[in-house]
PyMOL Python script that loads the backbone (N, CA, C, O; Angstrom):
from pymol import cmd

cmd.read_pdbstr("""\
ATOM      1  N   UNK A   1    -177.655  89.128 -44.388  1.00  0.00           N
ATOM      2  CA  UNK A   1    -178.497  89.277 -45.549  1.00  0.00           C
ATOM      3  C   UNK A   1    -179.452  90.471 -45.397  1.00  0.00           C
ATOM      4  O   UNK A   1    -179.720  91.194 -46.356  1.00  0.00           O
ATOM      5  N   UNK A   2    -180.020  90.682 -44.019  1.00  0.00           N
ATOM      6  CA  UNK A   2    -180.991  91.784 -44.215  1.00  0.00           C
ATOM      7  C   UNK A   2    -180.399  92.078 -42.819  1.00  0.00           C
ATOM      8  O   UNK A   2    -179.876  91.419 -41.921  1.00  0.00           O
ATOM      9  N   UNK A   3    -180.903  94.100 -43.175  1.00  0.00           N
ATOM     10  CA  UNK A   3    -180.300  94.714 -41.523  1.00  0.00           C
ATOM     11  C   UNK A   3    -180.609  94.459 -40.466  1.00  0.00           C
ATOM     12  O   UNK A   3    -180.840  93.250 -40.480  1.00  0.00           O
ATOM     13  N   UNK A   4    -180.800  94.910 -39.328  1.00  0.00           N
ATOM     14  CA  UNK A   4    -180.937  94.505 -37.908  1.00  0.00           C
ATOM     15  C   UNK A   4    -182.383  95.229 -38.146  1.00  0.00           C
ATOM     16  O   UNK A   4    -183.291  94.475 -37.794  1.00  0.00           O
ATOM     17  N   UNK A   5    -182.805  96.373 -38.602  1.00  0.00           N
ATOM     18  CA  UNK A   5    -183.837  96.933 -38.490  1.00  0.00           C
ATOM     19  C   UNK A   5    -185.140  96.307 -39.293  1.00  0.00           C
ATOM     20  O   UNK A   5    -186.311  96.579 -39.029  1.00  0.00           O
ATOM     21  N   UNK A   6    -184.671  95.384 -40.359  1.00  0.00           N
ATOM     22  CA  UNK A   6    -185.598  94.484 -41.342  1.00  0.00           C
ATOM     23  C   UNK A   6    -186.443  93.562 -40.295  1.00  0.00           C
ATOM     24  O   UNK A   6    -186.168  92.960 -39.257  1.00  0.00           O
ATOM     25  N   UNK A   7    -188.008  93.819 -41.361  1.00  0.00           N
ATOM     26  CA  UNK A   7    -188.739  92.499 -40.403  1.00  0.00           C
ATOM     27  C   UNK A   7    -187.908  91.186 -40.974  1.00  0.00           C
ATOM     28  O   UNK A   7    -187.805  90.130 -40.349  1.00  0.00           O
ATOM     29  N   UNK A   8    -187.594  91.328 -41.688  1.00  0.00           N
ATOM     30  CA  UNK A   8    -186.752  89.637 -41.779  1.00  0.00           C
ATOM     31  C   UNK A   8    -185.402  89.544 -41.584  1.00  0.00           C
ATOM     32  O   UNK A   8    -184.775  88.645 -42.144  1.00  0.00           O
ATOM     33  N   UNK A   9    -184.756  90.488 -40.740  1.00  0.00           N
ATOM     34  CA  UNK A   9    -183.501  89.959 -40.119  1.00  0.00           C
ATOM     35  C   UNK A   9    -183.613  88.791 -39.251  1.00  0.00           C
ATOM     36  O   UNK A   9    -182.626  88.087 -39.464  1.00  0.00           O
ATOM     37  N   UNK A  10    -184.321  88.302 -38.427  1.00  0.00           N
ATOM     38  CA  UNK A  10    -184.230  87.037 -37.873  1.00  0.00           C
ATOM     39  C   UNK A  10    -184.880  85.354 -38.564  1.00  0.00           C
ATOM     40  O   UNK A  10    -184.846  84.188 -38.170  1.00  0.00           O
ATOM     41  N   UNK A  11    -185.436  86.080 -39.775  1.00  0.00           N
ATOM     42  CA  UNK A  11    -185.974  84.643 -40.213  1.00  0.00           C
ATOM     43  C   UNK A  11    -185.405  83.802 -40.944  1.00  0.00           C
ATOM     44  O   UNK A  11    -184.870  84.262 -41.952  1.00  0.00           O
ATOM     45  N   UNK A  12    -185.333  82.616 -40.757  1.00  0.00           N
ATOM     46  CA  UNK A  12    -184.352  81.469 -41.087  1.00  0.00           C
ATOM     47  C   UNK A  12    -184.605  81.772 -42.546  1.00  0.00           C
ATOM     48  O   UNK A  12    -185.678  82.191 -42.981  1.00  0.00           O
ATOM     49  N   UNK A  13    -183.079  81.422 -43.560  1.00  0.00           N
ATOM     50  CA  UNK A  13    -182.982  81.557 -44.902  1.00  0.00           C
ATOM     51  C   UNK A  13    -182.637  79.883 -45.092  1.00  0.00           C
ATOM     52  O   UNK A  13    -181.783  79.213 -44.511  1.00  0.00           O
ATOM     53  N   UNK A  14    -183.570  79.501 -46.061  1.00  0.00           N
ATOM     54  CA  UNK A  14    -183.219  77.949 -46.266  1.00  0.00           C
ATOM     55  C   UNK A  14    -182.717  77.998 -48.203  1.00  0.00           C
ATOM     56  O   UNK A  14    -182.765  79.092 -48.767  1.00  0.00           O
ATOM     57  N   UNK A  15    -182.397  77.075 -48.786  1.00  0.00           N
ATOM     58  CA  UNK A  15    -182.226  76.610 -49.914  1.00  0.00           C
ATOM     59  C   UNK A  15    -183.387  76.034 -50.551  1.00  0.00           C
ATOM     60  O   UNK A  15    -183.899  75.083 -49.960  1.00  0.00           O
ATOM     61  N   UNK A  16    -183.894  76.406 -51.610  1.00  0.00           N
ATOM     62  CA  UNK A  16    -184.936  75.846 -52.426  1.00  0.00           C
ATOM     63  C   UNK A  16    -184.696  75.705 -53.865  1.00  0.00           C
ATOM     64  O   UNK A  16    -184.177  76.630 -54.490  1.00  0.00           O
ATOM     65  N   UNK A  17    -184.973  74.825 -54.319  1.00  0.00           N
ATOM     66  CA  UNK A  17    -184.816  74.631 -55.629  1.00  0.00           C
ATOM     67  C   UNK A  17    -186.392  74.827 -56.676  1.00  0.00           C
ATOM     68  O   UNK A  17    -187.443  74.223 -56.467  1.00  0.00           O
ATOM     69  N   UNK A  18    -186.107  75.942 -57.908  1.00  0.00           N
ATOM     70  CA  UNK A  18    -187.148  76.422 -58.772  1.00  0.00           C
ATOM     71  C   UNK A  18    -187.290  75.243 -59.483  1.00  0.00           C
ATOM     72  O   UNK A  18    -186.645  74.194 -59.478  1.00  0.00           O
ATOM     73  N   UNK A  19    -188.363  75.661 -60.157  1.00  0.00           N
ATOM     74  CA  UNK A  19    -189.436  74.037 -61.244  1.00  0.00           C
ATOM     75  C   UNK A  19    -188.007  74.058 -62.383  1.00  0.00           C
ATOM     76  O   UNK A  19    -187.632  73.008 -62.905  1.00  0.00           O
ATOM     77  N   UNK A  20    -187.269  75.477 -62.673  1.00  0.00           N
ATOM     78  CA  UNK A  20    -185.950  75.037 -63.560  1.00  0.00           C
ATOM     79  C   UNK A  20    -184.689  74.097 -63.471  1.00  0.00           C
ATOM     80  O   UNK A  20    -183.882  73.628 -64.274  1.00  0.00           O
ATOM     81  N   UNK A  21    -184.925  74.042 -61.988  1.00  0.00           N
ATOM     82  CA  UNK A  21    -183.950  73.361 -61.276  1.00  0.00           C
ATOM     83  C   UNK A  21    -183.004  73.997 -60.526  1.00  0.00           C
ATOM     84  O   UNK A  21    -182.183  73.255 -59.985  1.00  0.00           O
ATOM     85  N   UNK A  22    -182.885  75.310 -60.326  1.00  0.00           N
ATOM     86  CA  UNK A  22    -181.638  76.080 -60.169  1.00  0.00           C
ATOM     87  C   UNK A  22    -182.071  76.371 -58.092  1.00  0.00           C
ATOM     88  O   UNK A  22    -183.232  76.617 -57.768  1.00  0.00           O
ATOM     89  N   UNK A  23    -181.107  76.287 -57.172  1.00  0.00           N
ATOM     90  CA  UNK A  23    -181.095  76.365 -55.984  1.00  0.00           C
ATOM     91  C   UNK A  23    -180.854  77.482 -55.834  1.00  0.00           C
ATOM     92  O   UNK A  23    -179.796  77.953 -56.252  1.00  0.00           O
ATOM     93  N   UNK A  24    -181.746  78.197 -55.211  1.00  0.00           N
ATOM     94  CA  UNK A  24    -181.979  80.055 -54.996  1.00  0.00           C
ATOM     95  C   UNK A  24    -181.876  79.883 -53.325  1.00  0.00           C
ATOM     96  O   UNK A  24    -181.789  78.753 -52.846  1.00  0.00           O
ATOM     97  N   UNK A  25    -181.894  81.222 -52.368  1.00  0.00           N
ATOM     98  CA  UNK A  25    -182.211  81.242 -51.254  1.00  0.00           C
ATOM     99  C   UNK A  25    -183.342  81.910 -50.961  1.00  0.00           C
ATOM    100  O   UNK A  25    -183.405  82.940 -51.631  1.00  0.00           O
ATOM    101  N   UNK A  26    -184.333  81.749 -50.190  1.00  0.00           N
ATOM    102  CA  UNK A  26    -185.395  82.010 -49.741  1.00  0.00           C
ATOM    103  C   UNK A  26    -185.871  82.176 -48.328  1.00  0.00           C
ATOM    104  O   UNK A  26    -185.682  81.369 -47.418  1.00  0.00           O
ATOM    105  N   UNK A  27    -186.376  83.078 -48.268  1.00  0.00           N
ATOM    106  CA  UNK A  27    -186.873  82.917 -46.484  1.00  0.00           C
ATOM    107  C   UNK A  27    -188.037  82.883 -45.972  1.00  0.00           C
ATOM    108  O   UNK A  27    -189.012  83.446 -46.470  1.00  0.00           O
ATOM    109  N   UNK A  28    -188.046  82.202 -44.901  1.00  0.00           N
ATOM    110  CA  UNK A  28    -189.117  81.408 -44.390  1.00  0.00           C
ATOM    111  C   UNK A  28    -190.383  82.705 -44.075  1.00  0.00           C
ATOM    112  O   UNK A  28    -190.220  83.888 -43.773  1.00  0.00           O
ATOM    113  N   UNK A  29    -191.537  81.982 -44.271  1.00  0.00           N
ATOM    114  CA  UNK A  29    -192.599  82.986 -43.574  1.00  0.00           C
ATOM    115  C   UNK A  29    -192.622  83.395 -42.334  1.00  0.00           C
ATOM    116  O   UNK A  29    -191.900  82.881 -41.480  1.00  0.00           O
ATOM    117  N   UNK A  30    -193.451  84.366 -42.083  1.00  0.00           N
ATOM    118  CA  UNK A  30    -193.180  85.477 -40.858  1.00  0.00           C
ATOM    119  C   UNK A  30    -194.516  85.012 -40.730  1.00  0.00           C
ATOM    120  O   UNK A  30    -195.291  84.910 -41.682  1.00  0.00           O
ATOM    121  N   UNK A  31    -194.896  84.613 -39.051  1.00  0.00           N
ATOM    122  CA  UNK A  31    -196.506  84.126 -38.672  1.00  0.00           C
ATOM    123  C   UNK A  31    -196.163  85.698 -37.918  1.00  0.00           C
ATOM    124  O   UNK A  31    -195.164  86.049 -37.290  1.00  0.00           O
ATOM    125  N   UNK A  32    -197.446  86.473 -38.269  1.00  0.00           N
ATOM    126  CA  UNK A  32    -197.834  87.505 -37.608  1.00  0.00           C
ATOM    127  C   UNK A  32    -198.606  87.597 -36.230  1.00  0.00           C
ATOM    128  O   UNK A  32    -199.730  87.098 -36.167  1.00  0.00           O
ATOM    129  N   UNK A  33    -198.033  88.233 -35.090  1.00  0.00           N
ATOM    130  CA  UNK A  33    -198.706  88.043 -33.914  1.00  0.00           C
ATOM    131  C   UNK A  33    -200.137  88.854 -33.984  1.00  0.00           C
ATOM    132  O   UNK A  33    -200.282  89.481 -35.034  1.00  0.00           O
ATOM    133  N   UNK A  34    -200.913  88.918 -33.305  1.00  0.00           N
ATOM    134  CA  UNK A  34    -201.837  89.584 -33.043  1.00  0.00           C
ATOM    135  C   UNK A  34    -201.524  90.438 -32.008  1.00  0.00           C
ATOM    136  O   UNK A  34    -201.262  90.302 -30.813  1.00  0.00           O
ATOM    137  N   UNK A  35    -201.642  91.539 -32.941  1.00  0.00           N
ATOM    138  CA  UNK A  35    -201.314  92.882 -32.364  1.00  0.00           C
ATOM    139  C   UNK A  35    -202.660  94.571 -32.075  1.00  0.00           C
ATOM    140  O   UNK A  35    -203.620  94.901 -32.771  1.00  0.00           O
ATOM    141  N   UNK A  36    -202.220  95.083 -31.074  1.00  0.00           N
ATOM    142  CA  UNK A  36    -203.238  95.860 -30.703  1.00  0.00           C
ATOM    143  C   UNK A  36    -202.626  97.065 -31.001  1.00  0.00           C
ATOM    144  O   UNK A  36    -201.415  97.255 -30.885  1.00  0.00           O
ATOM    145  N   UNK A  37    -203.613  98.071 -31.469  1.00  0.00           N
ATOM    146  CA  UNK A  37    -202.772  99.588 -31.463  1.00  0.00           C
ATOM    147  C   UNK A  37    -203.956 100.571 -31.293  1.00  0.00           C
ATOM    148  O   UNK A  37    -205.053 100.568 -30.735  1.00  0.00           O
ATOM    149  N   UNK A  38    -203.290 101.321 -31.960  1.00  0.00           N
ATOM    150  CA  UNK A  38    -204.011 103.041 -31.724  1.00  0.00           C
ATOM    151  C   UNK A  38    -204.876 103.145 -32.918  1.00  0.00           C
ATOM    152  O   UNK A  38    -204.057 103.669 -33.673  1.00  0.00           O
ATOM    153  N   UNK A  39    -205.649 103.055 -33.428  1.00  0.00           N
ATOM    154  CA  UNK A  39    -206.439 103.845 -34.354  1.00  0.00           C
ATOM    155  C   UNK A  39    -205.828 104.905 -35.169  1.00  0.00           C
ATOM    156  O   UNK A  39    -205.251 105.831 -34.599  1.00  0.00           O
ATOM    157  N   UNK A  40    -205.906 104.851 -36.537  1.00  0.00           N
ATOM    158  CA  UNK A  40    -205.630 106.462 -36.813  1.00  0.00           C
ATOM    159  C   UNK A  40    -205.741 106.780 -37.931  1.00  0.00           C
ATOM    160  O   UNK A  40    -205.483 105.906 -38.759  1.00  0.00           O
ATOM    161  N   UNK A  41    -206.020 107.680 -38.261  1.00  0.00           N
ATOM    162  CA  UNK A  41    -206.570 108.249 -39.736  1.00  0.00           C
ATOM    163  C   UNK A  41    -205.959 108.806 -40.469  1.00  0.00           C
ATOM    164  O   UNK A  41    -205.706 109.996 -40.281  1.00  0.00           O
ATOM    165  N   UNK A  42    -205.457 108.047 -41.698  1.00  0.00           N
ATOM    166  CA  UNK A  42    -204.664 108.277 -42.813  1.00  0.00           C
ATOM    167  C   UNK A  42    -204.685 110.066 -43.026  1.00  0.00           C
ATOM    168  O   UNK A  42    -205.816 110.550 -43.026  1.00  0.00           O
ATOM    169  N   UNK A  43    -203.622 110.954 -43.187  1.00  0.00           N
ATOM    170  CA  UNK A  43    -203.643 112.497 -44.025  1.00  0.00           C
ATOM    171  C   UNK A  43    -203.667 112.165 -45.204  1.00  0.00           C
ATOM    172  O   UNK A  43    -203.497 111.001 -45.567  1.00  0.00           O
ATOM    173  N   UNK A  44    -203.906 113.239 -46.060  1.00  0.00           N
ATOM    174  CA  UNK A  44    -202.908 113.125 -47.294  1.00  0.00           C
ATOM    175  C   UNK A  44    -201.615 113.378 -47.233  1.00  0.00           C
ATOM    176  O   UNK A  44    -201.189 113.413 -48.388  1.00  0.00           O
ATOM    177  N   UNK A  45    -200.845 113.557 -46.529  1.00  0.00           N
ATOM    178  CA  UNK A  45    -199.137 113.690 -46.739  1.00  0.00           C
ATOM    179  C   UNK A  45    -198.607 112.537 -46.184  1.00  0.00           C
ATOM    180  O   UNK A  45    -197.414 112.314 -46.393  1.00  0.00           O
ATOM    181  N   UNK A  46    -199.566 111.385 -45.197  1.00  0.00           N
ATOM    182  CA  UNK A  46    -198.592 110.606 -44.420  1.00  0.00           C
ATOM    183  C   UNK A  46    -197.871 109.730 -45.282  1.00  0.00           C
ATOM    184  O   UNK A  46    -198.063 109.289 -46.415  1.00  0.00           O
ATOM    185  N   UNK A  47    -196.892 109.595 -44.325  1.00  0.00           N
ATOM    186  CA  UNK A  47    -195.903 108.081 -45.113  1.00  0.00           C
ATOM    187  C   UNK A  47    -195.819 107.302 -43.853  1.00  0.00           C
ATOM    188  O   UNK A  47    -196.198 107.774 -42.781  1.00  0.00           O
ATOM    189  N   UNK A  48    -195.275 105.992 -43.990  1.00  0.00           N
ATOM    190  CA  UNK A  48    -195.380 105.069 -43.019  1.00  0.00           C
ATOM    191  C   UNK A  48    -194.468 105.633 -42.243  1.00  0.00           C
ATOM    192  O   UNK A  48    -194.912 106.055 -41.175  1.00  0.00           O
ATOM    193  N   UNK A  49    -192.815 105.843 -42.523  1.00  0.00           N
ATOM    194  CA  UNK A  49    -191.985 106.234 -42.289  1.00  0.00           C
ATOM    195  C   UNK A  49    -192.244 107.278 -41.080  1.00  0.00           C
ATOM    196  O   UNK A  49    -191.883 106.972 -39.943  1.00  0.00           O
ATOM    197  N   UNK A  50    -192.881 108.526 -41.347  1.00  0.00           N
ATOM    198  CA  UNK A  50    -193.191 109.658 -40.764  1.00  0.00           C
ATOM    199  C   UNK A  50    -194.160 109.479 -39.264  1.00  0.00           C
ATOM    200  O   UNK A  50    -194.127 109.902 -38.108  1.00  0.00           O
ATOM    201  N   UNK A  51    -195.100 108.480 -40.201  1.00  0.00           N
ATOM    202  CA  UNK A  51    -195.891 108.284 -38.707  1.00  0.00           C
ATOM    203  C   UNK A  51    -195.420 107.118 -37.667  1.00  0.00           C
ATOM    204  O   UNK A  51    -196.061 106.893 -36.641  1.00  0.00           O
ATOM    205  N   UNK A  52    -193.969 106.227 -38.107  1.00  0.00           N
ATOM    206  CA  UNK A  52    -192.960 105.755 -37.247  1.00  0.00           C
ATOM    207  C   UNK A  52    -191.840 106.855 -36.222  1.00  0.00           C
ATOM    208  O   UNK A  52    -191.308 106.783 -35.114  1.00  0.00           O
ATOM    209  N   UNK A  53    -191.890 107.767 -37.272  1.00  0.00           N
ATOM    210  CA  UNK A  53    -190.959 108.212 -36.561  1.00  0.00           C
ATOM    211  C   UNK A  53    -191.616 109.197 -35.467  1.00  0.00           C
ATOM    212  O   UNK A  53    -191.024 109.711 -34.518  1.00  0.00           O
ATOM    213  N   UNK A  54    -192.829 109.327 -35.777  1.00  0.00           N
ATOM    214  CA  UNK A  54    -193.602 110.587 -34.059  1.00  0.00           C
ATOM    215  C   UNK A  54    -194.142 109.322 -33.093  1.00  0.00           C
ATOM    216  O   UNK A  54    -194.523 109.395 -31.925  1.00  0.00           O
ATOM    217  N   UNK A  55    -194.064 108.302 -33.839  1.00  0.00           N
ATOM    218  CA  UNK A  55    -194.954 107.031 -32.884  1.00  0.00           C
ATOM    219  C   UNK A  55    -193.248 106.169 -31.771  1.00  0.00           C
ATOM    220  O   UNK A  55    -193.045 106.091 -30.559  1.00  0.00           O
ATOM    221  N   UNK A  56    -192.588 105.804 -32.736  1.00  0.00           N
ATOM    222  CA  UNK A  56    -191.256 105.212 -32.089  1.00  0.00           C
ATOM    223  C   UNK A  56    -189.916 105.788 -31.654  1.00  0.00           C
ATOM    224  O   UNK A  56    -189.067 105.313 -30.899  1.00  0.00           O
ATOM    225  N   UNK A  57    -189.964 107.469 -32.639  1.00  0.00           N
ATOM    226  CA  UNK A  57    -188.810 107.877 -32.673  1.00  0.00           C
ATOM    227  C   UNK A  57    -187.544 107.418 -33.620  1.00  0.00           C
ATOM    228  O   UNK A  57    -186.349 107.698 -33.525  1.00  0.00           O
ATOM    229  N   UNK A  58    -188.308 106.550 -34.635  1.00  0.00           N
ATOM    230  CA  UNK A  58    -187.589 105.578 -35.307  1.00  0.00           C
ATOM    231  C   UNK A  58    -188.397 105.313 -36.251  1.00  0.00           C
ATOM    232  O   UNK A  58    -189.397 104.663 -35.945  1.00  0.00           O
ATOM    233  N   UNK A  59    -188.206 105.740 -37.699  1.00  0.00           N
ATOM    234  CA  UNK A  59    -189.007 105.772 -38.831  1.00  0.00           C
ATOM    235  C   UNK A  59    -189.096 104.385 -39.636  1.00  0.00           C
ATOM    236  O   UNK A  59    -189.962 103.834 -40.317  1.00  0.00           O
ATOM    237  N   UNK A  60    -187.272 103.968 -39.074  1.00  0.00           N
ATOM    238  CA  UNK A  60    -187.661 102.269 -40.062  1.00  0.00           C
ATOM    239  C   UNK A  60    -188.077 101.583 -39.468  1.00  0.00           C
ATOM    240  O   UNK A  60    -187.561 100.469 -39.558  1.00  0.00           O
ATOM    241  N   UNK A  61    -189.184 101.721 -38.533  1.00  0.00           N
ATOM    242  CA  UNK A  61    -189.801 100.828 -37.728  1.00  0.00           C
ATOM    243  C   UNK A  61    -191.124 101.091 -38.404  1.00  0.00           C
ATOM    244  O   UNK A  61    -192.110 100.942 -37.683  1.00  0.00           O
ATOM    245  N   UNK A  62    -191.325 101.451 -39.645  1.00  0.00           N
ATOM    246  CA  UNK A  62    -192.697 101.710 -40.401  1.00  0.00           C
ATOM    247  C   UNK A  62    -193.039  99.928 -40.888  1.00  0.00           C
ATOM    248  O   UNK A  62    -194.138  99.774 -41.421  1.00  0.00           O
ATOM    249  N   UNK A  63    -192.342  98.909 -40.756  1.00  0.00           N
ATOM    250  CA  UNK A  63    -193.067  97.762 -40.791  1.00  0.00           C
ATOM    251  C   UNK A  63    -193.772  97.292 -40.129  1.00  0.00           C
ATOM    252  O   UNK A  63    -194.620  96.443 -40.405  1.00  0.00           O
ATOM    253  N   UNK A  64    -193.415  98.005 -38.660  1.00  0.00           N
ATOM    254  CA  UNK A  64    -194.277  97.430 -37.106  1.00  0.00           C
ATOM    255  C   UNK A  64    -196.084  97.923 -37.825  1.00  0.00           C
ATOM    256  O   UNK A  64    -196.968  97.067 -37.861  1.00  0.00           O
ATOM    257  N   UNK A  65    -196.296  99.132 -38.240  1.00  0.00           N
ATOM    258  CA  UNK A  65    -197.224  99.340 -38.837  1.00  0.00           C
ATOM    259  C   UNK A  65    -197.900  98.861 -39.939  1.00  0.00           C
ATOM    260  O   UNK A  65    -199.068  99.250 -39.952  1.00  0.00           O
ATOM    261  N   UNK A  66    -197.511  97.974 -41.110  1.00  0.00           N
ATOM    262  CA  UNK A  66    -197.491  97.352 -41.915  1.00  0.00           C
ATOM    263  C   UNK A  66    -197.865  95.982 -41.437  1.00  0.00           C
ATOM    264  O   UNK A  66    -198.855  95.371 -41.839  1.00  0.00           O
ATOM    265  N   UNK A  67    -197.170  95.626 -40.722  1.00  0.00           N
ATOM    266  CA  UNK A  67    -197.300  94.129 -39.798  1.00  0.00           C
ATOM    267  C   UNK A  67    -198.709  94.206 -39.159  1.00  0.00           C
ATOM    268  O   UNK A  67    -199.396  93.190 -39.262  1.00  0.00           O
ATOM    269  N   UNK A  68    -199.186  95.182 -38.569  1.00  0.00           N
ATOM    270  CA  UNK A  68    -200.172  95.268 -37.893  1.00  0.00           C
ATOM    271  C   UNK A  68    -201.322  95.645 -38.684  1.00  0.00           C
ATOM    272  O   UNK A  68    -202.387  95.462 -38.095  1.00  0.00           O
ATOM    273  N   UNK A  69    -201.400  96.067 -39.721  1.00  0.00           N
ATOM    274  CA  UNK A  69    -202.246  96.044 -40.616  1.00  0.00           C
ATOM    275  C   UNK A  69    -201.934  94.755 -41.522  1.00  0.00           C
ATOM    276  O   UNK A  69    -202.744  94.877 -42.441  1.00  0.00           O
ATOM    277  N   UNK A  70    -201.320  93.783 -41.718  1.00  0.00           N
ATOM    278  CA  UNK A  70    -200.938  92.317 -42.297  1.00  0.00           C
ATOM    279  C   UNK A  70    -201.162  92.921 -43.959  1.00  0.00           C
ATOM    280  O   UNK A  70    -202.025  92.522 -44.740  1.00  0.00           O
ATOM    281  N   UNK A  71    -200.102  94.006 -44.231  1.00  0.00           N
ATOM    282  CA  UNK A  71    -200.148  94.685 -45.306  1.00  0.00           C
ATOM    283  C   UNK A  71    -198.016  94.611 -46.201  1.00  0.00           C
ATOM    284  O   UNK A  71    -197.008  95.276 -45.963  1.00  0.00           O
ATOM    285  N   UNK A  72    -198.278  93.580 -47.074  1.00  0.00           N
ATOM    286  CA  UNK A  72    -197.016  93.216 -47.411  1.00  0.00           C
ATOM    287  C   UNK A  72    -196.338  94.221 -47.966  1.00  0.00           C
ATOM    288  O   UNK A  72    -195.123  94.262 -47.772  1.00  0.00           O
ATOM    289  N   UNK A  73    -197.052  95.355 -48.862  1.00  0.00           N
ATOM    290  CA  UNK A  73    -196.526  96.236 -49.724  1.00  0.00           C
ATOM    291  C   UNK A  73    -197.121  97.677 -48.572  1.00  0.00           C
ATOM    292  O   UNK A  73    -198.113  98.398 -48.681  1.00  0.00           O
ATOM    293  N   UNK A  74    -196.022  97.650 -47.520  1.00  0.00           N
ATOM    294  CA  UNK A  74    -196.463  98.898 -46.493  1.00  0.00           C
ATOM    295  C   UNK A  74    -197.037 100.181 -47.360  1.00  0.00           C
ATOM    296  O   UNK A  74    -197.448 100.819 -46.391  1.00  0.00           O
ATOM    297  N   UNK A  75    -197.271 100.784 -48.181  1.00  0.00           N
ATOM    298  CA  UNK A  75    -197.323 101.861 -48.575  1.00  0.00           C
ATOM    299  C   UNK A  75    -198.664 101.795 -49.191  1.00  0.00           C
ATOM    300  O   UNK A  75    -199.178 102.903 -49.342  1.00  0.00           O
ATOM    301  N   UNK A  76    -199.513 100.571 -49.670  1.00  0.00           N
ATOM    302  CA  UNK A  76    -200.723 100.587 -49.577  1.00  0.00           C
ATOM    303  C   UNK A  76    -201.669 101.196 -48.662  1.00  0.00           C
ATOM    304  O   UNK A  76    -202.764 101.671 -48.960  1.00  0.00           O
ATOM    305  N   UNK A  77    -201.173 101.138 -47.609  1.00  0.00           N
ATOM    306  CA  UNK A  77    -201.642 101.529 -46.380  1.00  0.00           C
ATOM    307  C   UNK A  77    -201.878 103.247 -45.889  1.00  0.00           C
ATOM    308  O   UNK A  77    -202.543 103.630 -44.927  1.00  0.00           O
ATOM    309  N   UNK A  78    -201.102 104.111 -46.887  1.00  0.00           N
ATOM    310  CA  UNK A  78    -201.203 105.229 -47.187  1.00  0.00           C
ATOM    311  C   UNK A  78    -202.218 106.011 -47.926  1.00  0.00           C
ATOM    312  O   UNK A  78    -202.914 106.973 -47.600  1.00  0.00           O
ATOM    313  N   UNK A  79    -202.100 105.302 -49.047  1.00  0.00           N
ATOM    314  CA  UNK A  79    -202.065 105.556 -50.284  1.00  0.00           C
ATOM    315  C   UNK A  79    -203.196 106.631 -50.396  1.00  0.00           C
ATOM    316  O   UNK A  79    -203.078 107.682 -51.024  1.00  0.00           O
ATOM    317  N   UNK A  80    -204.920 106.014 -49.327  1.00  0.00           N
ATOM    318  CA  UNK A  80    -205.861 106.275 -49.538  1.00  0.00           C
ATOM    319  C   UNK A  80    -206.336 107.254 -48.023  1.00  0.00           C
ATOM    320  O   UNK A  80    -206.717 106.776 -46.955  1.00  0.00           O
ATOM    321  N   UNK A  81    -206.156 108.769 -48.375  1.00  0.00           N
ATOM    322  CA  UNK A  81    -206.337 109.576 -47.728  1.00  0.00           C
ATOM    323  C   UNK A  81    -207.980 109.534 -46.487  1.00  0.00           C
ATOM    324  O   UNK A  81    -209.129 109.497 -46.928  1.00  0.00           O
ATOM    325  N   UNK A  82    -207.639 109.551 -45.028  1.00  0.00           N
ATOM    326  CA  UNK A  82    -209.115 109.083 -44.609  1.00  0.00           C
ATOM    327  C   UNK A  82    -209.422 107.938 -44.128  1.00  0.00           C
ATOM    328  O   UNK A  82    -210.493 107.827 -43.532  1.00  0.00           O
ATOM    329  N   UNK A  83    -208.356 106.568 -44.307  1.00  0.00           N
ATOM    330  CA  UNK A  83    -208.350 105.412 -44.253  1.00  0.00           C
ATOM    331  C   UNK A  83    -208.076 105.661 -42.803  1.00  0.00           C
ATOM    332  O   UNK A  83    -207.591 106.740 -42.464  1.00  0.00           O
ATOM    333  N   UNK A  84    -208.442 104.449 -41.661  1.00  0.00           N
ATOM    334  CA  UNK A  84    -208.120 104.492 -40.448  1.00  0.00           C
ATOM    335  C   UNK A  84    -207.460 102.809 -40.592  1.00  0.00           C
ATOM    336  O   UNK A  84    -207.957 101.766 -41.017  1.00  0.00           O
ATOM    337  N   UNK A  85    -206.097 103.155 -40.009  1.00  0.00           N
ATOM    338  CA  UNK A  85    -205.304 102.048 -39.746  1.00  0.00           C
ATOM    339  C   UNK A  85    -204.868 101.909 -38.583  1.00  0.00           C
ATOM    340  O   UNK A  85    -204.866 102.891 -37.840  1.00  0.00           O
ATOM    341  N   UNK A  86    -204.435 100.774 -38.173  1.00  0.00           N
ATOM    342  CA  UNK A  86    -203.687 100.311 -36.328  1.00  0.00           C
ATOM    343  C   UNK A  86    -202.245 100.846 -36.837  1.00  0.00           C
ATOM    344  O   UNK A  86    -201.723 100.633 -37.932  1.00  0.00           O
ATOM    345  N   UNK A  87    -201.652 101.735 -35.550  1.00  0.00           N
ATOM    346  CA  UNK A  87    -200.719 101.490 -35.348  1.00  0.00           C
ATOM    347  C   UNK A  87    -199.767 101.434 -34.013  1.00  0.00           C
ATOM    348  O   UNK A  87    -199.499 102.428 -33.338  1.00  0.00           O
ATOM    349  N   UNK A  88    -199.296 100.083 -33.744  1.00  0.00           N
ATOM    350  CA  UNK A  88    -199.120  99.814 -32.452  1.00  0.00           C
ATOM    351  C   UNK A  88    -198.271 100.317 -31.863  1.00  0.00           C
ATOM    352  O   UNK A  88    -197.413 101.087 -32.295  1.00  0.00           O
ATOM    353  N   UNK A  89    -198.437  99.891 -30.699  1.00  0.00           N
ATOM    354  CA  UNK A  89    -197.914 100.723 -29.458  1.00  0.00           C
ATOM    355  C   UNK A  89    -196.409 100.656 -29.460  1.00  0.00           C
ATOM    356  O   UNK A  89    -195.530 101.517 -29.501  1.00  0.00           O
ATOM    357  N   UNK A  90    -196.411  99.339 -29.402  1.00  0.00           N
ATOM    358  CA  UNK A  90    -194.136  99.506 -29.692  1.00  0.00           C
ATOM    359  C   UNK A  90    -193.765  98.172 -30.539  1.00  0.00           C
ATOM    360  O   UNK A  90    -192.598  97.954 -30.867  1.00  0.00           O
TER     361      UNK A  90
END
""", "prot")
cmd.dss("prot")
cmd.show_as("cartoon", "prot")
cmd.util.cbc("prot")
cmd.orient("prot")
């Protein structure tokens, strides 16, 4: 269902049924660890992506950054030039 590189490739997908009645699939919540990182101060050009890929070598690892800021829509986290966000170590 989701790639190897997704934060939710490992989380259990269960069956739930909507208030219409209809059985959809859904996946379980992600408990976020407490995580430590680097400090760092938003540019105006960054993307999550970009500052994954000089931090991991690996750009779709821009959720590890997202995760660590407990930021669902990663790109919030950009948006605002100047902002200092965590981004962890690995």
């Amino acid at each position: 269902m989701f790639s190897k590189s997704s934060r939710y490739y490992s989380q259990k997908v269960v069956d739930t049924v909507t208030k219409e009645g209809r059985t959809v699939k859904a996946v379980t919540l992600r408990r976020l660890p407490s995580v430590t990182g680097e400090s760092t101060v938003v540019k105006g050009n960054d993307r999550l992506d970009i500052m994954a890929g000089r931090r991991y070598d690996n750009g779709a690892m821009f959720w590890h950054v997202a995760d660590a800021n407990t930021r669902l829509q990663a790109n919030d986290l950009v948006k605002e030039p100047g902002r200092t966000i965590k981004v962890p170590e690995s």
